[in-house]
TORVEX-146364 format. One record per residue (C-alpha): residue number from 1; residue in one letter; z, x, y. Coordinates in pm, whole numbers, plus 50000, padded with zeros to 5 digits. Layout:
# TORVEX-146364
{site NUM; A; {Z; X; Y}}
...
END
This chain:
# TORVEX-146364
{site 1; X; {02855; 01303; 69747}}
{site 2; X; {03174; 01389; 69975}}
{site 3; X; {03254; 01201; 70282}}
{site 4; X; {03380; 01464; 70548}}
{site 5; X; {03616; 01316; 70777}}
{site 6; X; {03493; 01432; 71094}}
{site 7; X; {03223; 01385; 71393}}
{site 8; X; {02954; 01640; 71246}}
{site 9; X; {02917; 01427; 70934}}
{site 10; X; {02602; 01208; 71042}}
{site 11; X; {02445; 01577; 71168}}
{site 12; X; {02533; 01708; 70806}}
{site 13; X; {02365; 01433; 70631}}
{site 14; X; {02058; 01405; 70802}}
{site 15; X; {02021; 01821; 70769}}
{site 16; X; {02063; 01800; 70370}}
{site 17; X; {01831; 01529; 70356}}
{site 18; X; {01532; 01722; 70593}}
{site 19; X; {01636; 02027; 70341}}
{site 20; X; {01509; 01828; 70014}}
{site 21; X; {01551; 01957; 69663}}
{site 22; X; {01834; 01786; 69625}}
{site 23; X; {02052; 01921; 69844}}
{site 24; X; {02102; 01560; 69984}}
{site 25; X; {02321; 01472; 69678}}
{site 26; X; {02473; 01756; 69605}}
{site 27; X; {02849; 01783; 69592}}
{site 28; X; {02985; 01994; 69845}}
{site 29; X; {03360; 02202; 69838}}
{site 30; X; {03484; 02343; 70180}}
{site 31; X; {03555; 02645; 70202}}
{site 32; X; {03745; 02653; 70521}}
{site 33; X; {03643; 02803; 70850}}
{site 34; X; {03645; 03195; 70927}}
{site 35; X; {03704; 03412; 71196}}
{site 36; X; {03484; 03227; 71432}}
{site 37; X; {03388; 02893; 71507}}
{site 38; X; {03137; 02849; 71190}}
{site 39; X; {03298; 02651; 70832}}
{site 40; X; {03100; 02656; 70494}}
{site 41; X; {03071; 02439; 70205}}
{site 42; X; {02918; 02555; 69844}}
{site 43; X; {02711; 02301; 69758}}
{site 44; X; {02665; 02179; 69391}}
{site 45; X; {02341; 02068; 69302}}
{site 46; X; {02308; 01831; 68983}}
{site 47; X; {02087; 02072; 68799}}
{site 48; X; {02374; 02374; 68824}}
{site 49; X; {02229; 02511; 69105}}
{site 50; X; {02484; 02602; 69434}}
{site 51; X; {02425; 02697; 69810}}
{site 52; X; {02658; 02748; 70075}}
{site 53; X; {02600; 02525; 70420}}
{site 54; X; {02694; 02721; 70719}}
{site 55; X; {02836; 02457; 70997}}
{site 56; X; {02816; 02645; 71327}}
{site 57; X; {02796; 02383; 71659}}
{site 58; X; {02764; 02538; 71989}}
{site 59; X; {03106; 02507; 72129}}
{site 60; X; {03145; 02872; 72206}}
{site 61; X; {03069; 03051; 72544}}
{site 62; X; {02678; 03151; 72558}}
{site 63; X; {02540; 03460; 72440}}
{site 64; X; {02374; 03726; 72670}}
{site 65; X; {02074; 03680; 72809}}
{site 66; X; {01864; 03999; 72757}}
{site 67; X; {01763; 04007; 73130}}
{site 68; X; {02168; 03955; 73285}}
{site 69; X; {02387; 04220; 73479}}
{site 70; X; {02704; 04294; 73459}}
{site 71; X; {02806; 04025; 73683}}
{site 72; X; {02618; 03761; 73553}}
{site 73; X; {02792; 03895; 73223}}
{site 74; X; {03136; 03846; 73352}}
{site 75; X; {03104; 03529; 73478}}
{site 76; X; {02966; 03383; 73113}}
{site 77; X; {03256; 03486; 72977}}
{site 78; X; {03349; 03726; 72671}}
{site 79; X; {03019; 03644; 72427}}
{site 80; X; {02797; 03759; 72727}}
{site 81; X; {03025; 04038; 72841}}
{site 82; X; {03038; 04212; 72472}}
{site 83; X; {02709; 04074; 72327}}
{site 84; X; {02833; 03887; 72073}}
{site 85; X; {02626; 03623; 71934}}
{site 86; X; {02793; 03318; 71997}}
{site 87; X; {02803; 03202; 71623}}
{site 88; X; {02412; 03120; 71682}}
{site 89; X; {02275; 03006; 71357}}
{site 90; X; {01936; 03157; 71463}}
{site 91; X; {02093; 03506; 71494}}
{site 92; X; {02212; 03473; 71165}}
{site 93; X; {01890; 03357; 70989}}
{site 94; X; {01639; 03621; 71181}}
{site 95; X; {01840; 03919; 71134}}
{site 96; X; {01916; 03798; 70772}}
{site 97; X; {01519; 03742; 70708}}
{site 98; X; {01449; 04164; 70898}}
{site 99; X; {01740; 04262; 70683}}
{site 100; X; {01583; 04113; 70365}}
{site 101; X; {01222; 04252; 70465}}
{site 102; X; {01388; 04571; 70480}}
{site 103; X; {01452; 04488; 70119}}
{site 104; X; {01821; 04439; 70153}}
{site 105; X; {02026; 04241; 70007}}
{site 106; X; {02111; 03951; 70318}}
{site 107; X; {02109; 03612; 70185}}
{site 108; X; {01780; 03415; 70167}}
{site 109; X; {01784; 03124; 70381}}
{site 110; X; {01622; 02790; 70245}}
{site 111; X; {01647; 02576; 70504}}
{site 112; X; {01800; 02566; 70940}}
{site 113; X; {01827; 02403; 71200}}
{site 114; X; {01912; 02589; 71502}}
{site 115; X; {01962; 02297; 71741}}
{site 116; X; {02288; 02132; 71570}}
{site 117; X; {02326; 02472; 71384}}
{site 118; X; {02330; 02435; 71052}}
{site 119; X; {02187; 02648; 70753}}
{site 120; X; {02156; 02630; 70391}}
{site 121; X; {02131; 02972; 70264}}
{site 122; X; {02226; 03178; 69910}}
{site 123; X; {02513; 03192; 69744}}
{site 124; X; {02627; 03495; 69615}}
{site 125; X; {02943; 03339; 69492}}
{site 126; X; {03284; 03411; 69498}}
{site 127; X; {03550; 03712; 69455}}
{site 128; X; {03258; 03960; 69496}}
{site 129; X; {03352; 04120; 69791}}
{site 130; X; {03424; 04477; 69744}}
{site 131; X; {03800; 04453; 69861}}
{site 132; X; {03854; 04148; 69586}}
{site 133; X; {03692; 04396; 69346}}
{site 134; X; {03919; 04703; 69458}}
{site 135; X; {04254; 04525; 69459}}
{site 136; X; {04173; 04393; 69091}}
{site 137; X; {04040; 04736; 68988}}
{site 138; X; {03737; 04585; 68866}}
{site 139; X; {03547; 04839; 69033}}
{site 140; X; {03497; 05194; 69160}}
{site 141; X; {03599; 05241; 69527}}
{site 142; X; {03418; 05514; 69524}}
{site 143; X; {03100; 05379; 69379}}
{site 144; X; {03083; 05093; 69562}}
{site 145; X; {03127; 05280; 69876}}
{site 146; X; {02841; 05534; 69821}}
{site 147; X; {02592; 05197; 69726}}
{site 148; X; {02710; 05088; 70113}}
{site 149; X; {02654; 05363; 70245}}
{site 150; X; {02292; 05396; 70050}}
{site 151; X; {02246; 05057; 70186}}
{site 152; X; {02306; 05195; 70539}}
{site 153; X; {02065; 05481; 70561}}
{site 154; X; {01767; 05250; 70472}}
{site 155; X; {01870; 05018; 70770}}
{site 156; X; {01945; 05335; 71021}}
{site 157; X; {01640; 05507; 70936}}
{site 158; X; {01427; 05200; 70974}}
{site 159; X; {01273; 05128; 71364}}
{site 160; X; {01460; 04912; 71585}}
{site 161; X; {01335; 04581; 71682}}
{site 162; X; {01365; 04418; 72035}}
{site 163; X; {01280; 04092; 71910}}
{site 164; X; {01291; 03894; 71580}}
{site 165; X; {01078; 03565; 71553}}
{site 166; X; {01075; 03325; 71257}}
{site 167; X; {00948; 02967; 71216}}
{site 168; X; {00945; 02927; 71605}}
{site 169; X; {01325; 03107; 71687}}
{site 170; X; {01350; 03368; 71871}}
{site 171; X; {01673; 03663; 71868}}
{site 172; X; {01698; 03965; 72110}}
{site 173; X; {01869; 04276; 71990}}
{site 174; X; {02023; 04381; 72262}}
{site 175; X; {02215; 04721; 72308}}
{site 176; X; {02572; 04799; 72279}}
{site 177; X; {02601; 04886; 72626}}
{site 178; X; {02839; 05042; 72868}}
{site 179; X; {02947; 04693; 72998}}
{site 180; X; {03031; 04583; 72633}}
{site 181; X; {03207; 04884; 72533}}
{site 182; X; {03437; 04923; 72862}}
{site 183; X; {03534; 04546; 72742}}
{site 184; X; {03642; 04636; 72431}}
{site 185; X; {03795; 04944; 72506}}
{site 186; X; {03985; 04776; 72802}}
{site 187; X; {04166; 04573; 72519}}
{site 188; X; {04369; 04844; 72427}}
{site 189; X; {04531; 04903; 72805}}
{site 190; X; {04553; 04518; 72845}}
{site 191; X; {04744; 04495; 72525}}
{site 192; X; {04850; 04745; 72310}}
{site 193; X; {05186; 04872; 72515}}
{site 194; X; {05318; 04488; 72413}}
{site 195; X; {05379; 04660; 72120}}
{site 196; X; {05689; 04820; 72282}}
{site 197; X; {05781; 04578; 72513}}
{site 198; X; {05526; 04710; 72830}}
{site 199; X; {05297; 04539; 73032}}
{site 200; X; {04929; 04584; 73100}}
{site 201; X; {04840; 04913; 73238}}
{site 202; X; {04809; 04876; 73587}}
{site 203; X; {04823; 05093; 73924}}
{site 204; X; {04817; 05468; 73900}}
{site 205; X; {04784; 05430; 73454}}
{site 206; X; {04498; 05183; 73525}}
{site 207; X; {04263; 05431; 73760}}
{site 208; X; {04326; 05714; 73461}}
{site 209; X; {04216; 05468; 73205}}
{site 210; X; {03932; 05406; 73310}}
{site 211; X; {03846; 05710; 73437}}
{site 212; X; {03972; 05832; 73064}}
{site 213; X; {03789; 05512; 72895}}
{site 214; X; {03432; 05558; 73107}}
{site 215; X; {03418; 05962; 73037}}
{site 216; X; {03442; 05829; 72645}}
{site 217; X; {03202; 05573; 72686}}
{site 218; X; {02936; 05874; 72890}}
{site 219; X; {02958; 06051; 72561}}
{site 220; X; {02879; 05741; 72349}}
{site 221; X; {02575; 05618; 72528}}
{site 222; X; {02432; 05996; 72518}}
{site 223; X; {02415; 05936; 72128}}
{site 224; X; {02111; 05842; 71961}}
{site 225; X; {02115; 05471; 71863}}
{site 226; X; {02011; 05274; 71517}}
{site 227; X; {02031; 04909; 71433}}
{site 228; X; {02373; 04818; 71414}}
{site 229; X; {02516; 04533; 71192}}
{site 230; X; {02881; 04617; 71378}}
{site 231; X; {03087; 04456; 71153}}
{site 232; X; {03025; 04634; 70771}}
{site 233; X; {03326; 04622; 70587}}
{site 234; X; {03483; 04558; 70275}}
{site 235; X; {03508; 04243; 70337}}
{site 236; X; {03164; 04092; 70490}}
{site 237; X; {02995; 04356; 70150}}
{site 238; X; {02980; 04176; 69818}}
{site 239; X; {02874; 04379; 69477}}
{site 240; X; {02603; 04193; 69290}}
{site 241; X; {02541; 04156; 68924}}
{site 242; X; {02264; 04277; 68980}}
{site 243; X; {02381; 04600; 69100}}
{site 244; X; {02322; 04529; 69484}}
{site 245; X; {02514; 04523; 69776}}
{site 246; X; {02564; 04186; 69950}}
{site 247; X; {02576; 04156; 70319}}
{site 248; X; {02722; 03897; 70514}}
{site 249; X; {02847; 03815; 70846}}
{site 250; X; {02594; 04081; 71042}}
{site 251; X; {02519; 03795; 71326}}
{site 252; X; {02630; 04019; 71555}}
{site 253; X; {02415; 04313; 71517}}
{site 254; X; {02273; 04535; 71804}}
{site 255; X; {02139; 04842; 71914}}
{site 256; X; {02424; 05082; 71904}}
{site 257; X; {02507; 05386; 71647}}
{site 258; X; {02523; 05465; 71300}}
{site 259; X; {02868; 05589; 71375}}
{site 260; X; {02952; 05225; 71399}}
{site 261; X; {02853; 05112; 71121}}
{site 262; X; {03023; 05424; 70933}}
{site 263; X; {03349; 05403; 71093}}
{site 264; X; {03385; 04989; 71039}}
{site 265; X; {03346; 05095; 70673}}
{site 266; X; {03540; 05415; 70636}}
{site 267; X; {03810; 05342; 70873}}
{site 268; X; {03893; 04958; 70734}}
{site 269; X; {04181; 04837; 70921}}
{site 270; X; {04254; 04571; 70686}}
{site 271; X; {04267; 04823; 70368}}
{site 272; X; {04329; 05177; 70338}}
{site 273; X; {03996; 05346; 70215}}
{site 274; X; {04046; 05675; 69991}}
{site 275; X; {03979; 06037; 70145}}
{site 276; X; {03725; 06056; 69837}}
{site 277; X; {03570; 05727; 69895}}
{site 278; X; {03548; 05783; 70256}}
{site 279; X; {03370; 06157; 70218}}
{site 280; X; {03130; 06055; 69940}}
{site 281; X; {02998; 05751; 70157}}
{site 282; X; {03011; 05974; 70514}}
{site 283; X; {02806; 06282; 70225}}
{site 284; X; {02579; 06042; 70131}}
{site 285; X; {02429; 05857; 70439}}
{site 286; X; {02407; 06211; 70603}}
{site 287; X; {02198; 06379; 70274}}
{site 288; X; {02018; 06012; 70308}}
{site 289; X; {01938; 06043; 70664}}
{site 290; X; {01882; 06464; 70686}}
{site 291; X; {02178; 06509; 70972}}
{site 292; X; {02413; 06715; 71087}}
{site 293; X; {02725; 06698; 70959}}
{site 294; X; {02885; 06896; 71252}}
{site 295; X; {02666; 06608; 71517}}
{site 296; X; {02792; 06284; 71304}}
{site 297; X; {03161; 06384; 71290}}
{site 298; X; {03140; 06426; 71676}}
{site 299; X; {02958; 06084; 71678}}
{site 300; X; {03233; 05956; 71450}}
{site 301; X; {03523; 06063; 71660}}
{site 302; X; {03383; 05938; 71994}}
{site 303; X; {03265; 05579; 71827}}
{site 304; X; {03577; 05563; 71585}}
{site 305; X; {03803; 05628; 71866}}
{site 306; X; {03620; 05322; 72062}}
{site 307; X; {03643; 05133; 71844}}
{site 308; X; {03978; 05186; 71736}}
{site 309; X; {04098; 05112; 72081}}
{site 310; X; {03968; 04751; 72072}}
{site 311; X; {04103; 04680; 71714}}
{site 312; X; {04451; 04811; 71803}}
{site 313; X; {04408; 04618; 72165}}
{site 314; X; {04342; 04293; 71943}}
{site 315; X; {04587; 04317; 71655}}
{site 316; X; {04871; 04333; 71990}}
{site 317; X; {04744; 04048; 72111}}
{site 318; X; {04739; 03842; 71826}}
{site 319; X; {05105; 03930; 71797}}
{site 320; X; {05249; 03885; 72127}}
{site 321; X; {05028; 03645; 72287}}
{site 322; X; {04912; 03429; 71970}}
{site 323; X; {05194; 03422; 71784}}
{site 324; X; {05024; 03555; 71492}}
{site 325; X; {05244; 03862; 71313}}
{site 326; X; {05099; 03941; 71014}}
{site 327; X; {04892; 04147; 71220}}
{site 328; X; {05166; 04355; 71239}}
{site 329; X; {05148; 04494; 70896}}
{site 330; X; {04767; 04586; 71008}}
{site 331; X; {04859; 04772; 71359}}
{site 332; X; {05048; 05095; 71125}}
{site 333; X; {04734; 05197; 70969}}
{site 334; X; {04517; 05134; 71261}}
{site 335; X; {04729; 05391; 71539}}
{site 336; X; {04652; 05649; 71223}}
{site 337; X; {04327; 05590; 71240}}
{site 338; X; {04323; 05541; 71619}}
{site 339; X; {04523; 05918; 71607}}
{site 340; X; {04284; 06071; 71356}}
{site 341; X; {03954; 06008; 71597}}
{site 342; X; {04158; 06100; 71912}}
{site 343; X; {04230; 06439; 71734}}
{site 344; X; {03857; 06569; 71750}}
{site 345; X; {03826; 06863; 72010}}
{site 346; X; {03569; 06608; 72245}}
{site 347; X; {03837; 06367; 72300}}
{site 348; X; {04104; 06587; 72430}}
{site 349; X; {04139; 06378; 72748}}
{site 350; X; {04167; 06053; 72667}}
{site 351; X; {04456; 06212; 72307}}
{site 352; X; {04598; 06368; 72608}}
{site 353; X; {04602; 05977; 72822}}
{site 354; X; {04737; 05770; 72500}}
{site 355; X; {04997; 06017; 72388}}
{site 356; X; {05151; 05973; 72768}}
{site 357; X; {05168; 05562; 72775}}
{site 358; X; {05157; 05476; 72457}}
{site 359; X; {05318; 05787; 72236}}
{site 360; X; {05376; 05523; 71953}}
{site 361; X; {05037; 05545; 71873}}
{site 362; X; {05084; 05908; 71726}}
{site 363; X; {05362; 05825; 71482}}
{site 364; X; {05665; 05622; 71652}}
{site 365; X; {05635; 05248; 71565}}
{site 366; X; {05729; 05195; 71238}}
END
């Protein structure tokens, strides 16, 4: 058994030991922290058998209470403002469980303890994710990406729940609102003319923005809405032996669009997806689902474009206020897809707003 040098050691033994089985004595192999505040370890069990332990203490701000206003929101801090869900470990194991009763492929979860937050849940082990299994050409892009997409008209076509219950926890699914989007979006005057040198939008620029930035978010909230998982990716989707899709890190899901979902997978800003891997998984959700191709591409634009603001607002500020730039190499790829959406016919206002104060973003920074 491995001695972890640090104050949440105690908490982790006493949670293997309530979790049985074993688990107690297994040997355990960190596998570093990601994006957020959670860190997992696989856990090896004597008779062969792995896990991974999700260690997720509640140091960040508090998620959004389903009943708060906007003000209320602001004052909480970023979590509440954008409905994120705070790493919670209960988010994670409820939505997992309605994913897998859905009959897709979350990870079962043996064993949790929301208080301390901890969870023992399936391994799907390693180098399965479906960008590992691109870059080593061990797979079809295009196959794997029509299985996501598969994957996502079962979840969009299913009904949306308000609440999820399990074993005495409780998780709202709250919608992607108007507050929450304005948020995002408003990374992308906050930050992205850093990228050049500028400053925050302010005065005259700032009263256009949002103007611009609330007009786009009238169209979005006019769309209909489907369970969200908000961050589906190449990354966070795994390819099982078993010929399955994976899904991880959907913690954050809401009630927002199936644009969403489509554009976080078809506009990757970490990898550049294929025109023919793109089409075939946009084709198949929409033959899946029985919609309008002309409807989702407008839907696409208007969510892509939303989204694409916020991604291209964080990458900037990772560089210039983080001192992180290897996001750099990211930002190129993202203005084209940023571009792309703005180039639909309903967005003609806010194309015409970004190609004034920040032209870069339709060809000029590299």
């Amino acid at each position: 058994m491995n001695a972890l040098p640090d104050l949440r050691t105690g908490e982790i033994e006493a949670f293997l030991t309530s979790a049985g089985h074993g688990w107690e004595t297994a040997r355990r192999q960190s596998l570093g922290q990601d994006a957020s505040t959670r860190r997992y370890f696989r856990l090896f069990r004597e008779d062969g058998v792995t896990a991974l332990l999700m260690d997720a203490p509640r140091v960040e701000s508090d998620p959004c209470p389903p009943e708060a206003d906007a003000a209320l929101r602001a004052r909480m801090g970023w979590n509440a403002m954008t409905r994120l869900a705070a790493s919670r470990v209960e988010a994670f194991v409820l939505i997992s469980h309605h994913l897998r009763q859905l009959s897709l492929r979350a990870p079962e979860v043996y064993h949790f303890d929301a208080g301390p937050g901890f969870a023992l849940i399936e391994d799907f082990g390693a180098g399965r994710e479906f960008a590992r299994l691109i870059e080593r050409g061990a797979e079809d892009e295009t196959r794997l990406y029509i299985a996501a997409a598969e994957r996502l008209a079962v979840l969009h076509k299913a009904s949306i729940p308000k609440v999820l219950s399990l074993d005495g926890a409780t998780w709202p699914i709250l919608e992607f609102d108007s507050v929450a989007l304005g948020a995002n979006a408003d990374l992308y005057a906050d930050w992205l003319p850093a990228e050049t040198g500028g400053k925050a939008l302010d005065g005259a620029q700032r009263v256009r923005w949002e103007a611009e930035r609330d007009a786009l978010i009238q169209q979005a909230v006019s769309f209909p809405r489907a369970f969200t998982l908000r961050d589906y990716h190449a990354e966070n989707l795994l390819w099982l032996p078993e010929g399955d899709v994976g899904l991880l890190d959907f913690q954050d899901a809401v009630v927002g669009w199936d644009a969403w979902d489509l554009a976080m997978l078809t506009q990757d800003a970490r990898r550049k997806v294929s025109g023919q891997a793109a089409e075939a998984a946009i084709s198949t959700f929409l033959t899946l689902t029985g919609q309008s191709r002309a409807a989702f591409d407008e839907r696409l634009a208007v969510i892509g474009a939303l989204n694409a603001l916020r991604i291209a607002g964080v990458f900037s500020r990772l560089q210039h206020r983080d001192g992180k730039p290897r996001y750099g190499d990211f930002q190129p790829r993202q203005l084209q897809l940023l571009a792309r959406n703005l180039s639909h016919p309903s967005l003609a206002g806010m194309a015409a707003f970004v190609r004034e104060t920040t032209p870069f973003v339709f060809g000029g920074l590299r």
